[in-house]
LUMLUMPA-688462 format. One record per residue (C-alpha): residue in one letter; x, y, z. Coordinates in steps of 0.001 Angstrom, whole numbers, padded with zeros to 6 digits, always signed. Last residue first. Layout:
LUMLUMPA-688462
AXYZ...
end
This chain:
LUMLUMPA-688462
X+002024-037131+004077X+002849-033797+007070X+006358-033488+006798X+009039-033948+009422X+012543-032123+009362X+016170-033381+010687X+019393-032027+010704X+022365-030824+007187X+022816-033489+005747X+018925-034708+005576X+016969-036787+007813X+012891-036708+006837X+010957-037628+009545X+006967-038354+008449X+004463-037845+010367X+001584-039325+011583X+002326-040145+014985X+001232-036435+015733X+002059-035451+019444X+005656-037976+019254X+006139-037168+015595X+006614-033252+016662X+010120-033966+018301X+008525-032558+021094X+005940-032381+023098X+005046-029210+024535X+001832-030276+026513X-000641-027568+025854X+000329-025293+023604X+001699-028404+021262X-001324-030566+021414X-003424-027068+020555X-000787-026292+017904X-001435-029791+016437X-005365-029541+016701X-005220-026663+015080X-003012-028245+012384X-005245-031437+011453X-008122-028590+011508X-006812-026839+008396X-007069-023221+008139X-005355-021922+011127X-001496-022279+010287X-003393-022639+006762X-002836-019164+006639X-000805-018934+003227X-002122-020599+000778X-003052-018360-001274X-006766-019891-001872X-008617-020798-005082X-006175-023574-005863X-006986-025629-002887X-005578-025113+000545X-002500-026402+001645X-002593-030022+003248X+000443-031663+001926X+003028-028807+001952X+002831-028774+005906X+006721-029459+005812X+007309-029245+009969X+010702-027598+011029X+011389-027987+014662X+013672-025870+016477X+016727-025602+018976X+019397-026186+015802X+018372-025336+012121X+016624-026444+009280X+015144-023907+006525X+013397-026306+004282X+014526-028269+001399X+017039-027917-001513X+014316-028195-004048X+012967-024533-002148X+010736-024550+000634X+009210-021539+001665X+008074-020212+004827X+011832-018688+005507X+011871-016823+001966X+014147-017137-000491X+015699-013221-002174X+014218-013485-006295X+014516-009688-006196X+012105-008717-003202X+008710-008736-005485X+009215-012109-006474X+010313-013579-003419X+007180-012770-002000X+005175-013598-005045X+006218-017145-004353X+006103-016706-000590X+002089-015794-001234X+001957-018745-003572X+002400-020983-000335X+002711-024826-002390X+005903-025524-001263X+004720-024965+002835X+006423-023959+005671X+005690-024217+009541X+008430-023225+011661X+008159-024133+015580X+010452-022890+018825X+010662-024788+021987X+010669-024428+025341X+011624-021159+025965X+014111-017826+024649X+016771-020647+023953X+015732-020502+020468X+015604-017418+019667X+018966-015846+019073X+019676-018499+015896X+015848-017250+015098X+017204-014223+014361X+020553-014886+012131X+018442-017909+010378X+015418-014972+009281X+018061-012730+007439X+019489-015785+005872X+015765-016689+004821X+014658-013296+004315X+011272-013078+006153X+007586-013977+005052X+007350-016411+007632X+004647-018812+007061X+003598-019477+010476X+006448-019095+013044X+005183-020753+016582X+007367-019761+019367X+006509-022059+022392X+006640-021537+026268X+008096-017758+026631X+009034-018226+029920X+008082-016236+033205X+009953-017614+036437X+012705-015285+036712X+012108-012130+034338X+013192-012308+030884X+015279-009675+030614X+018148-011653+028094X+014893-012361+025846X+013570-009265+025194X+015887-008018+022786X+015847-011520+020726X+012135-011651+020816X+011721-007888+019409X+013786-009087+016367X+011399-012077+015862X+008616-010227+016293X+008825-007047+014041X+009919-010262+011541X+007430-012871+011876X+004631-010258+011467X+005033-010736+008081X+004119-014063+007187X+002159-015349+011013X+003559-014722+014129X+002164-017449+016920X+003419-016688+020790X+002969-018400+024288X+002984-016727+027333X+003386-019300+030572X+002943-018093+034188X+000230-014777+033316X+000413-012148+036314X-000717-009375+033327X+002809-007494+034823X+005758-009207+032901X+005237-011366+030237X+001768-009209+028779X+003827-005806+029672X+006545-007182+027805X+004909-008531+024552X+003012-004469+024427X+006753-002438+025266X+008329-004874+022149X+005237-004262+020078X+005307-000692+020367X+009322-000568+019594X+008748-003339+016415X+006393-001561+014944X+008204+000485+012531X+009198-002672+011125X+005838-003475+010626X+004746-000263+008900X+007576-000478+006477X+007024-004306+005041X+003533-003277+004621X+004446+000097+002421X+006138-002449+000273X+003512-005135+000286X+000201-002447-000314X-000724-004372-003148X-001788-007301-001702X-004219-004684+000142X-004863-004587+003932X-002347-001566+004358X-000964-003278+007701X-000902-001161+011087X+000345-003554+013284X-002271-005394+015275X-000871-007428+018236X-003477-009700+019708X-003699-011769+023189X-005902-014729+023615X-005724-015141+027725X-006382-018483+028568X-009344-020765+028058X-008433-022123+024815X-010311-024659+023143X-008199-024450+020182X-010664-023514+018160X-012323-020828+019951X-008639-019314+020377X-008157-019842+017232X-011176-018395+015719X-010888-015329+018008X-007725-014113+016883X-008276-015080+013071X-011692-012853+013523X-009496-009741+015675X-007042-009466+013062X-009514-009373+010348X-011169-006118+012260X-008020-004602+011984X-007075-004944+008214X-004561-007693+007292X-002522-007688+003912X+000885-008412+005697X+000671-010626+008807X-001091-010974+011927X+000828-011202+015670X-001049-013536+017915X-000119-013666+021534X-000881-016494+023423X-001873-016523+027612X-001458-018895+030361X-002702-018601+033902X-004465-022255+033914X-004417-023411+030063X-006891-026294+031156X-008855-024016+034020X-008871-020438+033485X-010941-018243+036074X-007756-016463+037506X-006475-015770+034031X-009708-013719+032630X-009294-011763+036147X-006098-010978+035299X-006628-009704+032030X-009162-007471+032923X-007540-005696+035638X-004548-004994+032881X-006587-003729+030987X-007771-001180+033417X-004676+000101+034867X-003381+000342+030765X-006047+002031+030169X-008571+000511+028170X-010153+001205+024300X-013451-000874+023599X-014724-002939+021395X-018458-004625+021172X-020238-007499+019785X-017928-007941+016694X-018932-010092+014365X-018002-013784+013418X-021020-014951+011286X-024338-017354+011493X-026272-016202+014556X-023836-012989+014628X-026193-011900+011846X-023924-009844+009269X-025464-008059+006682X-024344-008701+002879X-021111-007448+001254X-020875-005914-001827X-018185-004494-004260X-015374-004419-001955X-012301-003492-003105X-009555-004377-000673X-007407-005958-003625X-005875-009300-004705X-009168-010548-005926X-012107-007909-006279X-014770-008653-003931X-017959-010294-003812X-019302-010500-000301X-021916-013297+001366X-021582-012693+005286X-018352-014082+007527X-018093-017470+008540X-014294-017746+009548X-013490-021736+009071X-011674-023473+011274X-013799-025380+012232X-017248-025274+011469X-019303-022992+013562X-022761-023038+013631X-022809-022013+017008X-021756-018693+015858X-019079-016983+017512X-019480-013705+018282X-016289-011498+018902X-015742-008946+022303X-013074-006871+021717X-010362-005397+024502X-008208-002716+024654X-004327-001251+024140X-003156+001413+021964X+000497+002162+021429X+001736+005345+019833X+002746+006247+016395X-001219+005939+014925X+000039+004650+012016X-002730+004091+009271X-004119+000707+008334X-007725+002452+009915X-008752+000967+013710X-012310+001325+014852X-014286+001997+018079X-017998+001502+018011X-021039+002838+016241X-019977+006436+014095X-016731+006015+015813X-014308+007468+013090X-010629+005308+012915X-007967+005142+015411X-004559+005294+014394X-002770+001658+014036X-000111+001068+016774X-002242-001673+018152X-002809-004014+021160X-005333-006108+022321X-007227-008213+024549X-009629-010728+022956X-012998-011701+024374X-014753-014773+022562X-018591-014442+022702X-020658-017524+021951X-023459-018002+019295X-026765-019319+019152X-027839-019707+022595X-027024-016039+023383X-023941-014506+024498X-022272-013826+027650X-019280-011995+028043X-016123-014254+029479X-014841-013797+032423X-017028-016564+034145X-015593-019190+032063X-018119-021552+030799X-018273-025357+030075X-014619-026440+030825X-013079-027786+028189X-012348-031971+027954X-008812-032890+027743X-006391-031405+025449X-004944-034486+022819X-002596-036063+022496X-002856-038959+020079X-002550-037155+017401X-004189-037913+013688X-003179-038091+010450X-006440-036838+008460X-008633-039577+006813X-008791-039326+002916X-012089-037656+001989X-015440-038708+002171X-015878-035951+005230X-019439-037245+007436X-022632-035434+007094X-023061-032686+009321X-026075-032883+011762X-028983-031327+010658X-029312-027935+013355X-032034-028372+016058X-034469-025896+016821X-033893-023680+019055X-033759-024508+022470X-035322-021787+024742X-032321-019275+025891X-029589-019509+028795X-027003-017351+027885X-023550-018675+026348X-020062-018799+028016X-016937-019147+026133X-014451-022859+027044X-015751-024147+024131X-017980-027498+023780X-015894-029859+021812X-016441-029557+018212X-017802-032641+016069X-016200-032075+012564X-017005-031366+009206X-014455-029695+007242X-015863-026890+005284X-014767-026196+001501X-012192-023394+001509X-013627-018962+000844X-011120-016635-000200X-009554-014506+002209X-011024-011504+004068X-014222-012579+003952X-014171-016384+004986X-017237-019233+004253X-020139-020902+005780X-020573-024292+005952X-022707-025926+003810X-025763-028504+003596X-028308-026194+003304X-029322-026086+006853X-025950-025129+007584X-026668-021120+005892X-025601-020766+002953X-022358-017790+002299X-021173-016860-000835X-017537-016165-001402X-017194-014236-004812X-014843-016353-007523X-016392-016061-010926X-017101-012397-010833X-014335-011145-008867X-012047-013918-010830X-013912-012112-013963X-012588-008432-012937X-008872-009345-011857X-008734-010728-015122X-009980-007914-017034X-008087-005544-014963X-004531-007527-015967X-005868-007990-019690X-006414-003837-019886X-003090-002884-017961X-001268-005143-020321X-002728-004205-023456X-002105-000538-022618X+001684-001042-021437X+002428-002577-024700X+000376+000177-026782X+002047+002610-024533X-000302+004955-022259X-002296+007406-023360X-005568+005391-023553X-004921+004268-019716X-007767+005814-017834X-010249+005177-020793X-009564+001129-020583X-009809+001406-016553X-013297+003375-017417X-014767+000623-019552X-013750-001909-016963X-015311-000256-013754X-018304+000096-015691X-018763-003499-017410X-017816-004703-013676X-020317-002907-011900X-022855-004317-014313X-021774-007870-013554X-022021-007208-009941X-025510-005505-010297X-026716-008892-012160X-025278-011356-009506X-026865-009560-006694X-029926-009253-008651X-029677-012855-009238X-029233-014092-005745X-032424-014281-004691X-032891-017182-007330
end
């Protein structure tokens, strides 16, 4: 019931915003007018009829994402994390999840070992959440600071580099991003309302601050000298299109808490438009990147003291890092690798992607693609670029497969039909734990971390896909 007058003020901002999208296009062609006023209609009731609501765990459910639409939880016992909390009286104890009565999960047999209980780098927090600390680096201009320091989807033209502290609640299902109840309008930024956040049940961000370069990189070391299972290692996460700041800094966090990480979690933030349809102006802003991003991955490889730098891109961001990979990699200093190249969903040309990653792969150990045939956000990629294929898809002819990397079909566990599909890099738990496997030991061919799979030989190499 205390939802109703949430309900009842969405449904009224609805009537309103529709009857003044069907004024605002009275002068248009009859065909263009019906179109414009079934395409806001539609956009309208999937606001209405698909808001993510958050309930506490008490009530049986986890909680769900804001800037993407909210999955059913996946219960799951999580090892402690390697974040420190403040001593506090016990609170009252949480029911304990009731077990999945789905199909089981394949599951790998290597696994990281137990984390260590804190990390003295790490912020403290109280009982009920942890703190994450993430060290950044942006291009995006610098928003108003009415309470702390924010980043707009504008380009700033100059490289910014800090640190953000991100709350964890204890309540944490992974990999979910609990984020407050907020009913938005699909496929846009429009926010009609979003509840308070409480970091005792959401992700929020403690506190952010801008850092010389002096200074950050005195932070960073210190955060490698106390890590103990990824001992002086670090990852650097590069977002993709339709990805505001703050976002960023969640997905950052959540896989860093969810892969028990105890490195340094690293974050390039280009300055995306955060709007599905901002996807030209997105495509712009990251290739502008690519100089402030190559001077950011080099400073973390060369001078943060860090032994092994691994690095995810996910849709977009594949390409700014891709093409700053292949200028880096003949400088690679003696002794520093680049460990594993993880390529999430590319949303790159697929030719266009084969000519970079054919520079790649002798950059480290090994390089990973993860595609999907069910990612509708390639679909509308290769829409809205003339029909071109993209690298994260797979066509009826199969995957893009080529020499010095591993090409995993993750088809099979793509989100239901309310999502995109197109993070499940950190939206399904059976690949977590794979890229956690994979961070930490480097097996390879994938089938020997994750049993499960299935090899599929083909004319032209060798794939696996998740059953």
């Amino acid at each position: 019931m205390r939802d109703q007058p949430i309900v009842l003020a969405a449904i009224i901002a609805a009537v309103v915003l529709y009857a003044v999208s069907w004024y605002a296009v009275r002068k248009l062609p009859t065909g263009w007018k019906i179109a414009s006023r079934l395409g806001v209609l539609v956009l309208l009731l999937g606001a209405l009829g698909g808001a993510t609501v958050w309930y506490p765990p008490s009530r049986g459910q986890s909680a769900g994402k804001s800037a993407e639409t909210a999955q059913p939880p996946v219960p799951t016992n999580r090892p402690t994390a390697p974040y420190a909390s403040a001593p506090a009286p016990t609170p009252p104890a949480a029911p304990a999840p009731q077990a999945s009565t789905s199909a089981p999960r394949p599951q790998i047999t290597t696994l990281p070992p137990p984390m260590p209980k804190s990390v003295d780098t790490t912020p403290r927090g109280g009982e009920l959440w942890d703190v994450v600390r993430v060290f950044f680096g942006t291009d995006r201009m610098r928003g108003p600071e009415n309470k702390r320091l924010t980043y707009t989807s504008d380009r700033g033209g100059r490289l910014d580099l800090g640190r953000a502290d991100v709350t964890v609640p204890k309540s944490h299902q992974v990999p979910n991003i609990e984020r407050p109840f907020a009913i938005r309008v699909p496929f846009t930024s429009i926010t009609l309302y979003e509840a308070s956040e409480d970091p005792t049940k959401h992700f929020t961000i403690r506190e952010m601050k801008g850092l010389t370069r002096d200074a950050f990189l005195d932070e960073v070391r210190a955060r490698l000298a106390g890590s103990t299972t990824f001992k002086d290692r670090a990852v650097v996460f590069v977002h993709g299109y339709n990805t505001d700041f703050d976002f960023a800094l969640y997905r950052t966090a959540q896989m860093a808490y969810d892969l028990k990480f105890d490195g340094a979690p690293f974050l390039y933030s280009w300055p995306s438009a955060s709007g599905i349809t901002g996807y030209v102006s997105d495509r712009d802003s990251a290739e502008q990147a690519e100089p402030f991003l190559r001077d950011f991955l080099n400073m973390v490889i060369r001078d943060t003291g860090a032994k092994n730098v691994s690095v995810i891109a996910h849709s977009m961001g594949n390409l700014p890092l891709l093409r700053v990979l292949r200028d880096i990699a003949p400088r690679l200093p003696e002794g520093v690798k680049v460990d594993q190249v993880i390529l999430a969903a590319p949303d790159v040309d697929r030719v266009l992607f084969q000519q970079l990653a054919a520079d790649i792969t002798s950059v480290g150990r090994g390089v990973t693609l993860y595609a999907s045939s069910k990612d509708r956000a390639m679909t509308a990629a290769r829409l809205v670029t003339g029909g071109s294929p993209r690298a994260g898809d797979i066509p009826p002819d199969g995957p893009v497969i080529m020499a010095g990397m591993d090409t995993i079909d993750v088809s099979a566990v793509t989100m239901d039909s309310l999502t995109l599909g197109h993070s499940l890099y950190a939206e399904r738990d059976t690949l977590i734990t794979d890229i956690a496997a994979l961070l930490q030991t480097g097996l390879r061919p994938p089938d020997r971390r994750m049993p499960a799979l299935l090899r599929v030989d083909t004319p032209r190499g060798a794939y696996w896909r998740v059953p």
